[in-house]
C-alpha positions as CSV (number, residue, x, y, z in Angstrom):
1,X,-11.1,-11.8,0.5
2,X,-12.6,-12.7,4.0
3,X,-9.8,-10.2,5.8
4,X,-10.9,-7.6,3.3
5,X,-14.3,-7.8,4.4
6,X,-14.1,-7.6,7.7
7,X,-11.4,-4.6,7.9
8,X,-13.7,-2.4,5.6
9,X,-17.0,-3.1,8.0
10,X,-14.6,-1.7,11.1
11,X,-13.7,1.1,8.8
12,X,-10.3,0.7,8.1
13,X,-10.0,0.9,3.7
14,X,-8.7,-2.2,1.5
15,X,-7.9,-2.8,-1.6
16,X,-7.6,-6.4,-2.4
17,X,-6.0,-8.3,-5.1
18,X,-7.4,-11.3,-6.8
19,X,-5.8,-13.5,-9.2
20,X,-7.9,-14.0,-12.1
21,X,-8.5,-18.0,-11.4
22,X,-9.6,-17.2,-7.8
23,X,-12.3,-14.7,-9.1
24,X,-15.3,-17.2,-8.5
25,X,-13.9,-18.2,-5.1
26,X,-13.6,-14.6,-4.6
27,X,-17.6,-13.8,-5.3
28,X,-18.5,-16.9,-3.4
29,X,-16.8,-15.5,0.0
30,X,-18.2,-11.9,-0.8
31,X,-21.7,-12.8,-1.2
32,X,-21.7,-15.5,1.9
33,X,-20.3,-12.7,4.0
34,X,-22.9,-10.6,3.1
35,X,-21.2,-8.3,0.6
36,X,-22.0,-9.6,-2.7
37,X,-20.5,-6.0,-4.0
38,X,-17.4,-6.1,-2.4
39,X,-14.6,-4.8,-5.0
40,X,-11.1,-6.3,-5.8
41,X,-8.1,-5.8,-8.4
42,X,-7.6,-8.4,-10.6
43,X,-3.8,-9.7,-11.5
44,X,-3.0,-12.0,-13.6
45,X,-2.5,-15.9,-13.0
46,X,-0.3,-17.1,-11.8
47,X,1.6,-14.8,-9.6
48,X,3.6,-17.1,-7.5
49,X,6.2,-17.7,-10.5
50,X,6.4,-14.6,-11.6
51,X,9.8,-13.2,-11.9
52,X,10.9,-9.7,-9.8
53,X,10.3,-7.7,-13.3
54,X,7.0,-9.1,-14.4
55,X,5.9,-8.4,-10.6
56,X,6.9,-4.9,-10.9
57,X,5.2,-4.7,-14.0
58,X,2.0,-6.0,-12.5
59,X,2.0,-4.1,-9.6
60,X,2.8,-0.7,-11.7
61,X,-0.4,-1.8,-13.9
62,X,-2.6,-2.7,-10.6
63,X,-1.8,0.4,-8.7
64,X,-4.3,2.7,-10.5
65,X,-6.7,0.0,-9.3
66,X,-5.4,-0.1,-5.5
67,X,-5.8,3.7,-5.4
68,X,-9.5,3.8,-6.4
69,X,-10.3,1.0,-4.1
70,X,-8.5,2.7,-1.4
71,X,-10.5,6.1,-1.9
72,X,-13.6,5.1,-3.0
73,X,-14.7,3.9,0.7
């Protein structure tokens, strides 16, 4: 989330993903960085033993998500 943060303040666009678990750790980093608003796509959790199909399947259902992120800022 940090990394996000401090790519979009030098202008460069993100989109980052978020777990759902990590969604409160997530906030917390936002608003002590000073950007309480900052936007992320949400995934489901966990990700890390998610087979090569239901990753595929995730990231077709996230993309939509990524794109706005990406062309909103």
């Amino acid at each position: 989330m940090l990394d996000g943060i401090l790519l979009e303040r030098r202008g460069i666009p993100v989109a980052a993903i978020c777990t759902e678990l990590f969604v409160p750790n997530g906030k917390a980093i936002a608003e002590a960085h000073g950007a309480p608003d900052f936007l992320f796509a949400l995934v489901p959790h966990p990700m890390a033993s998610a087979s090569p199909t239901e990753l595929a399947r995730e990231a077709k259902q996230v993309l939509p998500e990524v794109i706005r992120l990406l062309v909103a800022q």
